[in-house]
Every structure is written in structure tokens, then in C-alpha cells.
C-alpha positions in Angstrom: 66.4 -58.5 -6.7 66.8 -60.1 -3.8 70.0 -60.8 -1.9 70.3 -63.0 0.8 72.8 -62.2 4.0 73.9 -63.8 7.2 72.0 -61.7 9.8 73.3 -59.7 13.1 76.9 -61.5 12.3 77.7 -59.6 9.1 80.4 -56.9 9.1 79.4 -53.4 9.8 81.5 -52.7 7.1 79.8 -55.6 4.8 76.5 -54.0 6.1 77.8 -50.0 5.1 78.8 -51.4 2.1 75.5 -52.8 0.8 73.7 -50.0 1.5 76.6 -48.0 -0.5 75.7 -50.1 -3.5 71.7 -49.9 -3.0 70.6 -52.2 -1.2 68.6 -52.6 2.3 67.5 -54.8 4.6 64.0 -55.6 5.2 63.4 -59.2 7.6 60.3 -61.5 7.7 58.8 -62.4 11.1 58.0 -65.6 10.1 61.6 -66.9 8.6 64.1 -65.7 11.2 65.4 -69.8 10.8 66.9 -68.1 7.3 69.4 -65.1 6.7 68.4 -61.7 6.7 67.4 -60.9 3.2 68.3 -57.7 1.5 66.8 -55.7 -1.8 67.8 -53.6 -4.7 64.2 -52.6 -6.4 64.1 -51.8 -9.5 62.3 -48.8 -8.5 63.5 -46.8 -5.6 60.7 -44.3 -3.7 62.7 -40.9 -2.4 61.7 -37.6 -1.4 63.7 -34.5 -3.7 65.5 -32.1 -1.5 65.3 -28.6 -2.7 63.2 -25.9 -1.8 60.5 -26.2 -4.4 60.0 -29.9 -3.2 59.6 -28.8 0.3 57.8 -26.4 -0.3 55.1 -29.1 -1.7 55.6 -31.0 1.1 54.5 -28.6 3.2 51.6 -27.2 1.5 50.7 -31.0 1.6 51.0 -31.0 5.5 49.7 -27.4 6.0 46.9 -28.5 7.9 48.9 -30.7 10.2 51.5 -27.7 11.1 49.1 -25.1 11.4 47.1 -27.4 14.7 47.8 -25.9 17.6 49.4 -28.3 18.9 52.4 -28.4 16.6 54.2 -25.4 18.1 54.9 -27.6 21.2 56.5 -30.6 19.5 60.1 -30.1 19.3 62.4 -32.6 17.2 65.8 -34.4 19.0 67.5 -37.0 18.1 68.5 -40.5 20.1 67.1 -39.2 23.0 64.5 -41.9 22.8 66.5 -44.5 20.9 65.1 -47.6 22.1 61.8 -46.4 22.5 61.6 -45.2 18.6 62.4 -48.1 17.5 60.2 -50.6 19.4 57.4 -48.2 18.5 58.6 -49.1 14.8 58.4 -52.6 15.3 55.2 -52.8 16.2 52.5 -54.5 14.0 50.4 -51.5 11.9 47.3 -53.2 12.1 45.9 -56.5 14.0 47.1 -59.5 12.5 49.8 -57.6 10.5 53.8 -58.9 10.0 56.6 -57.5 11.4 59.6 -56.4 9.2 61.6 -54.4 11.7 62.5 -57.5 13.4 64.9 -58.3 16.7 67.8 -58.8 14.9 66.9 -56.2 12.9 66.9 -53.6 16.0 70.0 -55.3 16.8 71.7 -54.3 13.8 70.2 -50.3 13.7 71.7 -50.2 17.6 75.3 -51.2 16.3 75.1 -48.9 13.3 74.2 -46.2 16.3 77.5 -47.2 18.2 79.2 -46.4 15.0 77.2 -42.8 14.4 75.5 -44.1 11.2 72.0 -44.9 12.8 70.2 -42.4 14.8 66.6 -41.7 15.8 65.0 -38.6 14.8 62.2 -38.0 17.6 59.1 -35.7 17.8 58.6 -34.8 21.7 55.4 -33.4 23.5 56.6 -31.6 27.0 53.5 -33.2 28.4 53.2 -36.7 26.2 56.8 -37.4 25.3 57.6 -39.4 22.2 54.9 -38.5 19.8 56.4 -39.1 16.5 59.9 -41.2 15.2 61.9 -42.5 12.8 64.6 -44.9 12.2 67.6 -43.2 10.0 70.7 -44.7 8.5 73.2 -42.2 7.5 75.7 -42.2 5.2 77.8 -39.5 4.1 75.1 -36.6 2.2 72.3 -39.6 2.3 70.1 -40.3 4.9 68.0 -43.7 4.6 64.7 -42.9 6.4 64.2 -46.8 7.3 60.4 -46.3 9.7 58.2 -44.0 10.9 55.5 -44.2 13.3 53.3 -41.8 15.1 50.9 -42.3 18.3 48.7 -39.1 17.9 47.4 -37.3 14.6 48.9 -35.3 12.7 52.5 -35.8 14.3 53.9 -37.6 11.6 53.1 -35.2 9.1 54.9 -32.5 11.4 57.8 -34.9 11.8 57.8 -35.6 8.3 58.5 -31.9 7.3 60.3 -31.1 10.1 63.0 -33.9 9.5 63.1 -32.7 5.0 63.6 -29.3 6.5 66.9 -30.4 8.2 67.9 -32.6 5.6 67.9 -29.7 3.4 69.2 -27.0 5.6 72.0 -29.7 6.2 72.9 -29.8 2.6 71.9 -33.8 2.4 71.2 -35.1 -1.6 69.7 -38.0 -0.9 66.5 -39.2 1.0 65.7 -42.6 0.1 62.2 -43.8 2.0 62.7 -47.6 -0.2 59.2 -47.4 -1.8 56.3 -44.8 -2.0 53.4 -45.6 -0.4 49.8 -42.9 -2.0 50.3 -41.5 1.6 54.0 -40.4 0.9 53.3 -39.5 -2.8 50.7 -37.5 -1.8 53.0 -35.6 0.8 56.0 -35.3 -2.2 57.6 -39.0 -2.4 58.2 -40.1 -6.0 60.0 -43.6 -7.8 62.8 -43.0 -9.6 64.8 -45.9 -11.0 67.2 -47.7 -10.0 70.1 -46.2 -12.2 69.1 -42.5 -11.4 68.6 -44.0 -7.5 72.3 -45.4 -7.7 73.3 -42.0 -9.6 71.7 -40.1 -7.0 73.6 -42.3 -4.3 77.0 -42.5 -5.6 76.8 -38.3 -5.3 75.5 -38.8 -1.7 78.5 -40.8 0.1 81.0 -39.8 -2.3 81.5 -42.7 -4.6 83.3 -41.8 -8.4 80.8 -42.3 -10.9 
């Protein structure tokens, strides 16, 4: 399903509310002339957050936390807001679109003036921004909207790291939009779109 939206010029709270009844965003380079479409799937790819889920997580990602190098990333958040998010926007291969679009990263920084968008960064004390990701927040449900990562294994580490806290934080809801084999391997799953909305309505608080 597909529903299409005025872009940068719709309400925060229009914008809060659509992803309070399931839907996201996601642009097209190549049609910025039409408004900014949004999506309800009817599957919906999410990582579970309880311990035994984590805990496959990381035995996925054991290699990647056990490199030496690891122990020297520490996670922030917005520290590197702008930064993240260009890093996001850029093409993952040669030749590749863009959904993470201008008016896209226009609409994550006023979410961020309103504390529901924030960056969650991975930092080397020698080569800065390593890892990122893009976060809408909601309530107990945390949209995980990109990732990228400039060096190996760093977005595995992130990856954990950022489940860890989402856990530790008491959050219900981690909603990644669709699986990928990458993020299935590392714990992702589809669930549909009743148990997503289910899943949500617990997360920010809505009566069932």
C-alpha cells in the first residue's frame, strides 16, 4: 500500500501520526517533482527485543565484537547528526538510487528539533564516525530508518550495541521496515502487518 503525501510541508504531527498508524516514508531520487510517498507493507521486518533474541544477535556478530578493535568504538548519540545522515544518503553501490533524499533529511532534522529523531553514532578516538544510524522514536518504539558503516565490521558492533540499549531501555518495538538475508542472518524477522500494528499500538501507547 502505498500512500502518497505532500513532502517537507506536512505537519509534524501529520508526519507522528503516520508513523503511529504504520506507515513510513521512503522518497525516490528520480520523482522529487511528486509528493513524498509513504508505505504500509504487508509484511513488516523487525528485530525481537528480549534477551534470547539478543543473545542470537550476538552470537551472529561474535566475530565482529571480539576484533580488537571493537573495545575502542564507543556509541553517542547526535553528536554527529549531520554527518550520519549524509553518510546515509549516500548511493550503496555505483549507479545505485537514493531513497534518503534532501527533503527527506530535511524532515529527520525537524523530527530532531522535536526529540523524536536522533542519531545513534559509533566513534573511533582516532577515525571518528565509523558506524550510524538514523532513528525515529516514538514512545517504547524506535524506527531504525539507515545504517551505514565506513570500516568492517563496525556495523555489526553498532548493530548490537544499539539492540543492547533498546533492550536495557525497556523499548518493545524495533521496526527495521524490511529484512534484508544480511539482517535475518543477524536476528531480523517479517511479521505481518496485524501483529506489526499489534506490536505498535503497545509501543507508543495506543488502546487496542
Amino acid at each position: 500500500m502505498t500512500l502518497r503525501r505532500p513532502d517537507e510541508d506536512l505537519p509534524l504531527e501529520e508526519v507522528v501520526g503516520l508513523y503511529a498508524a504504520g506507515w513510513f516514508p521512503m522518497d525516490d531520487d528520480e520523482r522529487q517533482d511528486e509528493p513524498l510517498p509513504w508505505y504500509s507493507p504487508e509484511e513488516r521486518g523487525v528485530f525481537d527485543l528480549d534477551r534470547d533474541a539478543l543473545q542470537r544477535t550476538r552470537r551472529a556478530v561474535r566475530r565482529s565484537l571480539a576484533r580488537p578493535e571493537a573495545e575502542r568504538w564507543s556509541i553517542v548519540f547526535d553528536v554527529a547528526f549531520a554527518e550520519t545522515l549524509a553518510w546515509c544518503a549516500r548511493p550503496r553501490t555505483a549507479g545505485e538510487g537514493v531513497w534518503l533524499t534532501p527533503r527527506m533529511v530535511r524532515l529527520y532534522a525537524r523530527l530532531a528539533e522535536v526529540g523524536l529523531c536522533h542519531t545513534i553514532e559509533l566513534h573511533d578516538p582516532e577515525d571518528g564516525l565509523v558506524a550510524g544510524c538514523v532513528a525515529v522514536t516514538i514512545g517504547k518504539a524506535a524506527f531504525l530508518e539507515s545504517m551505514f558503516h565506513r570500516v568492517p565490521h563496525a556495523g555489526n558492533v553498532m548493530l548490537f550495541r544499539t539492540l543492547d540499549l533498546l533492550v536495557r531501555s525497556g523499548a518493545l518495538l524495533c521496526d527495521i521496515q524490511m529484512t534484508t538475508d544480511h539482517t535475518e542472518r543477524l536476528g531480523a524477522r517479517s511479521i505481518s502487518r496485524w501483529q506489526y500494528l499489534a506490536r505498535l499500538q503497545e509501543a507508543i501507547g495506543l488502546p487496542g
